[in-house]
N, C-alpha and C positions, 0 to 999 in steps of 0.2 A: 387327285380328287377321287372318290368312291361313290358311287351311285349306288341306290339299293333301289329295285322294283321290285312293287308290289303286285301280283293277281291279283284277278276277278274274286270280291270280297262279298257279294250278291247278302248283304244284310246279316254278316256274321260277325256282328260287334265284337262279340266274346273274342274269334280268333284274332278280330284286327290289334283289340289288347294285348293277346300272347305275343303276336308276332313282334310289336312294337317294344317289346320286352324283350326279346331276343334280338332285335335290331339294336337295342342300348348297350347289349353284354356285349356283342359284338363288337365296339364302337370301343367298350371299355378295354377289348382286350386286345385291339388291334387298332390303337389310337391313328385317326388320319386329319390333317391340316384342315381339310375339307370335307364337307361330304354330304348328300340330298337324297331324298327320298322322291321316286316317279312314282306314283300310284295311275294305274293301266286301264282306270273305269270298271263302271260297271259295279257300284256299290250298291246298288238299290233292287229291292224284288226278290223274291223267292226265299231268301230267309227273315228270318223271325225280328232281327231289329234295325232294321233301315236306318231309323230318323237317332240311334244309339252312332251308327256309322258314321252318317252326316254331320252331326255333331259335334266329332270329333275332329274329322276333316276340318270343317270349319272355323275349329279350333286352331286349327294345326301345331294338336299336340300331341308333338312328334319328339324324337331328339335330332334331328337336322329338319332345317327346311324343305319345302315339300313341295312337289308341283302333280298339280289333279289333271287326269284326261279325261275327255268325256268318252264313255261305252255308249252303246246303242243303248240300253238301260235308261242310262240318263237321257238318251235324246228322244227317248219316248215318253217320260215321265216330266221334262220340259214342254212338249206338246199339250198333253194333257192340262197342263197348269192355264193353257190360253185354249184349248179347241176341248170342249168336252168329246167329242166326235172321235175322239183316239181312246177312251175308255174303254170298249173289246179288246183291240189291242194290248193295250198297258193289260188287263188285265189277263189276257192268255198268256202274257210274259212274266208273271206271276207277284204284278203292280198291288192286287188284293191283302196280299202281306203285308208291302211298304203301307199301304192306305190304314192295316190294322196297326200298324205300330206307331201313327200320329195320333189314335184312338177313333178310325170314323169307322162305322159298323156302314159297310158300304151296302151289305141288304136292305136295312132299316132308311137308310138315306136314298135309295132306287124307288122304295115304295114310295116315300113320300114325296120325291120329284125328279127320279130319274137320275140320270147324268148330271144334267146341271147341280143336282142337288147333294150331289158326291163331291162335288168339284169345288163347292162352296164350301162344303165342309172340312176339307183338305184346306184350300185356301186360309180357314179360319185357325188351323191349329200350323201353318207352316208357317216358319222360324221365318222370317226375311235373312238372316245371315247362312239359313240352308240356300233359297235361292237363288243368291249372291253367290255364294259357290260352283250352285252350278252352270250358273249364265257364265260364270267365268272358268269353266274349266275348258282346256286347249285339246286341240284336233292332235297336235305332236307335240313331240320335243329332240332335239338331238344337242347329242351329246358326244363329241369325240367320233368315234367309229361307229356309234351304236345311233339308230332312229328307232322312236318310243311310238309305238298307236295304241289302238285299245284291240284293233282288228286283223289288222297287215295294212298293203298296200300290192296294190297292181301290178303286175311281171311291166316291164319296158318302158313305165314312164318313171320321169324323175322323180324323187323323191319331195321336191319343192311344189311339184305340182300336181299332187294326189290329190282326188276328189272328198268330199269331206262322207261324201255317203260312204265310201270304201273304205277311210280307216274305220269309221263305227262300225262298217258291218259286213267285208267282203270276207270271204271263206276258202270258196274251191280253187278258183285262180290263183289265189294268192298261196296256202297251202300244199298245194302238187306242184309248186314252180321249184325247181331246184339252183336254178345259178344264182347268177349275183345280183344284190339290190340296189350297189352301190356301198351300202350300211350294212351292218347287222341289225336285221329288225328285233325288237324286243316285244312282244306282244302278247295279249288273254285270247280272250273272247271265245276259244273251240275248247270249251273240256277236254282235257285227258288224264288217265288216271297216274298221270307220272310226268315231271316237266322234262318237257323235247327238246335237246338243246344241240343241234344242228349246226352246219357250217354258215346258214345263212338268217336264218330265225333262232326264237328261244321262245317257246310259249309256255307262260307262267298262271295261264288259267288248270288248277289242279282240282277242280269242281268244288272248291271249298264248302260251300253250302249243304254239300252231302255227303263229301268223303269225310271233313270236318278237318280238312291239312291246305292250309292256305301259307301258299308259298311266294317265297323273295328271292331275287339272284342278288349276288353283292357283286359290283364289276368295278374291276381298277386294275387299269393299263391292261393286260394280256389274261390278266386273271380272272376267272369266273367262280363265286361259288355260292352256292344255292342253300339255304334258310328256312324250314318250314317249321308249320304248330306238330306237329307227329312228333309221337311221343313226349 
């Protein structure tokens, strides 16, 4: 079997095209029996076409089947959809974007009633098969040797029993831990300008959304190899 993951895709419709076109050639020229795509969260925000993202996810079309995580991303923009009261929030996380590529002009909608009145509006233009997707996207997944989050997970405890706040959103601890996790974790969520692919992690968050190189590792059996839109 072959697994491909996907990074943090933060609303850059366009690259998730590329990549998925490069995931195909792939496919074509190193046929396998099996084979899925983990997508790592964190679609939504900061770039220019979210609900283009969503969509396709939705879709899921892919050339293998596919399975979605939720990012912190998402578990803010799920909030938002039931508590207007997370609207600062979502939008210092750069939720403003997502909200302009469903078409709600979120100043014109503040003036005339606030928060609630953003949230309505969103509401009125969001696909029920976008939020279907995301009520159902998963805290992990494992696979073989590898455990998938969107975040990490914790030095010491098991991997069965990780908090769900920690895989969306843990950093430092998780990050500076160098032993063993039991797995090899596969994970986004810290930018860096180059994927870090370590004895014990692999982080595939490559800042897509503004370096404009959104990367995938391809893993089967012992083998790793890495996939981006660059060049």
């Amino acid at each position: 079997m072959r697994l491909y993951a996907i990074g943090d895709i933060h609303g850059r419709a366009d690259l998730l095209d590329r990549l998925a076109l490069k995931i195909a050639a792939d496919l074509a020229a190193r046929p396998v029996a099996q084979a899925s795509i983990v997508f790592l969260g964190d679609y939504v925000d900061r770039g220019l076409d979210s609900r283009g993202v969503l969509e396709r996810l939705a879709n899921a079309d892919f050339p293998t089947p596919i399975v979605a995580l939720r990012g912190n991303h998402e578990d803010v923009m799920l909030r938002f959809l039931d508590d207007t009261a997370m609207l600062p929030q979502w939008a210092m996380f750069g939720g403003l974007t997502t909200l302009a590529s469903y078409g709600v002009d979120t100043g014109a909608e503040m003036a005339r009633g606030g928060a609630p009145a953003v949230q309505a509006a969103l509401l009125a233009r969001f696909p029920q098969a976008h939020r279907r997707l995301l009520e159902e996207t998963k805290l992990s997944a494992v696979y073989g040797d590898y455990f998938f989050c969107h975040a990490g997970v914790r030095p010491h405890v098991p991997l069965d029993r990780q908090d769900a706040g920690d895989l969306m959103w843990i950093r430092y601890e998780f990050l500076e831990y160098r032993g063993d996790f039991g797995k090899e974790i596969v994970h986004g969520h810290t930018p860096h300008v180059k994927v870090q692919s370590l004895e014990n992690r692999i982080n595939l968050d490559t800042h897509a959304y503004r370096s404009g190189v959104l990367t995938a590792v391809a893993l089967e059996g012992v083998e790793r190899r890495f996939i981006d839109t660059a060049g």
